[in-house]
BAKOL-451424 format. One record per residue (C-alpha): x, y, z. Coordinates in steps of 0.25 Angstrom, whole numbers, plus 5000, padded with zeros to 4 digits. Each point is the difference from the previous one (the first is absolute). Layout:
XYZ/...
# end
This chain:
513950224896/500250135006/500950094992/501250095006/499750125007/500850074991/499049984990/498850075008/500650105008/499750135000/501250124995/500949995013/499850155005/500950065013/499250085009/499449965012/498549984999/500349964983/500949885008/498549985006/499350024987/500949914992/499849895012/498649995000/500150024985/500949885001/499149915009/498850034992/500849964987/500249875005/498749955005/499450044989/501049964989/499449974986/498850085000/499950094990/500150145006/500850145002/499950055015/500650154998/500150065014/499650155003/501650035001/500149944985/500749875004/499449884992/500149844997/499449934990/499649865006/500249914988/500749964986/498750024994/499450134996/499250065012/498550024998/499950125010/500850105008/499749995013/500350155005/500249985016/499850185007/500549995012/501149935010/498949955009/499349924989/501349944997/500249955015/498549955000/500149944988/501349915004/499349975013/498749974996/499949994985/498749944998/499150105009/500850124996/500050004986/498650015001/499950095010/501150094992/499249984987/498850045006/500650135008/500850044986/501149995007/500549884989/499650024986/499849904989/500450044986/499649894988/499349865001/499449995015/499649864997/501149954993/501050055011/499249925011/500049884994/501550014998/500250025013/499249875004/500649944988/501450045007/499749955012/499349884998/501149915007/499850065013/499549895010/498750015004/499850065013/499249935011/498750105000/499950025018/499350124998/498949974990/498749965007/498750094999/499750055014/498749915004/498750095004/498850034991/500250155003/501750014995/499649934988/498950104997/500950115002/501349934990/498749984992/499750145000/501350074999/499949944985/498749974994/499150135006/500950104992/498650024992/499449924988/500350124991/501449985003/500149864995/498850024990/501250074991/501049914998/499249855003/499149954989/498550004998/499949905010/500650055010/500949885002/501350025008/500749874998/500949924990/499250024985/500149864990/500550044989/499549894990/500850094988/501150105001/499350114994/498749995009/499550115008/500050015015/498450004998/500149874992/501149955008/499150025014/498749954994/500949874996/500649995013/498849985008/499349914989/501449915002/499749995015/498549974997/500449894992/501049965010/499049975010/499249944990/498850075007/498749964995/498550075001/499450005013/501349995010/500450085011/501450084999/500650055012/501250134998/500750035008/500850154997/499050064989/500750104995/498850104992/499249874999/500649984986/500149845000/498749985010/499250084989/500449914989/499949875007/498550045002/499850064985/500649894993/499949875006/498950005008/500550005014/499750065013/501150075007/500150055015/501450104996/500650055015/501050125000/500450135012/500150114989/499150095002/500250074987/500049864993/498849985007/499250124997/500349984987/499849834996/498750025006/499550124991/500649954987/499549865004/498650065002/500050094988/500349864992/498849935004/500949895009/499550045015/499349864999/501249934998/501250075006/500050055014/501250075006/500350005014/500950085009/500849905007/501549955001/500249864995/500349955014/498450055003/499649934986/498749905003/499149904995/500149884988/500450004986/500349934988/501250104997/501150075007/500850114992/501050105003/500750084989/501150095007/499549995015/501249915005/501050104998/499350075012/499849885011/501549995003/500749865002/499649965015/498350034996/500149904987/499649895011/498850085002/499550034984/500249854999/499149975012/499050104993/500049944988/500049855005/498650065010/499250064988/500449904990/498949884996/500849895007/500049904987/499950094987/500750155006/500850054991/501050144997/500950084995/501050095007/500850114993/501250085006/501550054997/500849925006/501649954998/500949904997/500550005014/499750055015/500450155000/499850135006/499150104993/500650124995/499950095012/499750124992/498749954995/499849955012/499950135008/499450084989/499249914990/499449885006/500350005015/500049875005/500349914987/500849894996/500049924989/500349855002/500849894995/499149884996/500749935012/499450085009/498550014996/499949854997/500049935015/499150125007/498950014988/499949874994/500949895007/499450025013/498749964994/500449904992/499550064989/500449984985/500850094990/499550004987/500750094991/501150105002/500350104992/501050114999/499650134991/501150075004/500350074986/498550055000/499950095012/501550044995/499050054988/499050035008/500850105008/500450074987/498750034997/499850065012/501150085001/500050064986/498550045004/500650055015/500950084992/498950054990/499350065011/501150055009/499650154999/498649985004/500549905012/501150125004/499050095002/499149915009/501349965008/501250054999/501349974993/500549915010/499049924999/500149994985/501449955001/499749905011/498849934991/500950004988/501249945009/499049925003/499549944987/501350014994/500649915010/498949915000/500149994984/501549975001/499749905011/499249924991/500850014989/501449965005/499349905008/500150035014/498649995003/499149914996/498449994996/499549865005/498549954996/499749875008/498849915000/499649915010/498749915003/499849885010/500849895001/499049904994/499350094991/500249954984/499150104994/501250084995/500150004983/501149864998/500950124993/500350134998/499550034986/498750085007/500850115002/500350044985/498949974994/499650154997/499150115009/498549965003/500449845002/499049975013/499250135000/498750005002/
# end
């Protein structure tokens, strides 16, 4: 239940543009009732939007940015952030994932807008806009690896190297691969999991991916590791993805196709796959329901994204071709972990990255992090790992005790 206004209205003030501060002060106040934070405007008006103690002062500079931020709250607080014309003092994080927390009842809003536009060429420039900013640049706050997707934390206290190397054992043993196989990947990344399917269980991987830098660099480091012979990476988008395999896997691709091309990764999948034993694994960020992606990263992060609701990958992927989900699995509270990591690390390297970019683009990546962090944590996205074979296929373990039964279980 909504409180009274009176309980989050600003100090009444009596001149004309304060009557328009105090307004939009007042609007903002109650849409955003119950988060925990201070908004001080540049003219020293203020509102505190909970009971609870605020976790961070929102300081908003200008009249402009208040308009903007009535009208289009989720693109310009982004944008404002990013321009310093809104600062954040105290727990970033925390203050996000209040304000999800605080807006959690809001319906779900039919997502219109949320397909990925359909040629090879715009995916490879959405692609490019994010993952060529330069290996270096992601070499100093990624682990070891390279990995740039959800960590399993198998402990709390794990590290982000522990946690990524367990990660890609867990989807290994998910797909119960065995020595000699063929894996098809689609969306690579540095090559990460490809290089340990081959290394440890014995598999030959054809790994497809339109990252030029990725590229350039899975193929040297897969070179320099003695693993050419079993790991060959193609520059190709999934919808050009060919031949036959025992296994498909994608870890974080899907987040890129956009809801009307899921009909065509399922039709890829159902071509390469062996007709009677094909298996996978498909791993994205998704939600509990249909709903527009935040259209700030949207335009400056990942252009073209979505993350889906389960409801909406199930007929165009797996329904369609009858195939048979195996195992779901939510690890939500891991990339909510993992995203610490990362941001901590960010942060730990933020004068060196300031001085490759700039400032904005320090406080559009930390924005970006930080949101992502908060949206794991409050739980309004999502991490979904799901498995699937052929219908008729039995050759998946009778339970699920294979999963936990400790790192190196069906390594070659």
């Amino acid at each position: 239940m909504r409180p009274a206004p009176s309980q989050f209205a600003p100090t009444p003030v009596s001149q004309p543009t304060g009557l328009i501060d105090h307004w939009c002060l007042t609007r903002i106040s109650r849409a955003l009732w119950g988060s925990p934070i201070r908004v001080v405007l540049w003219n020293g008006l203020s509102a505190t939007l909970g009971e609870t103690p605020p976790v961070a002062t929102v300081s908003v500079k200008d009249r402009a940015t208040l308009l903007r931020l009535l009208v289009r709250p989720a693109l310009e607080f982004g944008e404002a952030y990013a321009a310093d014309r809104l600062r954040v003092d105290g727990d970033l994080v925390e203050m996000l994932a209040g304000v999800n927390q605080a807006l959690a009842g809001r319906p779900y809003q039919h997502p219109w807008t949320h397909s990925l536009r359909a040629t090879t060429a715009d995916s490879r420039e959405n692609v490019h806009v994010h993952y060529d900013l330069g290996n270096d640049f992601y070499a100093l706050w990624l682990d070891e690896s390279m990995t740039y997707t959800c960590a399993y934390f198998e402990r709390e206290d794990a590290t982000l190297e522990a946690a990524q190397r367990a990660k890609l054992d867990y989807v290994c043993r998910k797909l119960c691969l065995r020595p000699g196989e063929t894996v098809i990947e689609a969306g690579c990344g540095w090559g990460a999991l490809a290089r340990h399917m081959a290394r440890h269980y014995g598999v030959t991987v054809r790994a497809f991916n339109i990252s030029q830098a990725q590229l350039a660099y899975a193929r040297e480091r897969t070179a320099r590791e003695g693993l050419s012979d079993r790991v060959t990476f193609v520059d190709a988008d999934y919808r050009e993805i060919d031949g036959r395999s025992d296994v498909f896997v994608s870890v974080g691709m899907l987040e890129h196709v956009g809801h009307d091309h899921y009909p065509h990764l399922g039709d890829v999948m159902n071509r390469v796959l062996d007709p009677e034993h094909g298996r996978g694994l498909v791993h994205f960020i998704g939600r509990n329901a249909p709903m527009e992606f935040n259209p700030w990263i949207a335009k400056h992060i990942f252009p073209g994204a979505y993350a889906p609701a389960l409801s909406e990958v199930l007929p165009g992927l797996f329904e369609a071709h009858h195939f048979s989900v195996v195992d779901v699995e939510n690890l939500r509270r891991h990339y909510a972990t993992t995203l610490r990591h990362w941001l901590t690390r960010f942060e730990s390297h933020a004068e060196e990255i300031r001085d490759r970019f700039d400032e904005q683009f320090i406080r559009t990546w930390r924005l970006y992090l930080a949101s992502a962090q908060a949206c794991f944590t409050s739980g309004d996205l999502q991490l979904f790992q799901i498995v699937f074979d052929r219908a008729a296929d039995d050759r998946m373990p009778l339970t699920r005790d294979f999963l936990y039964e400790g790192e190196g279980h069906g390594r070659v």
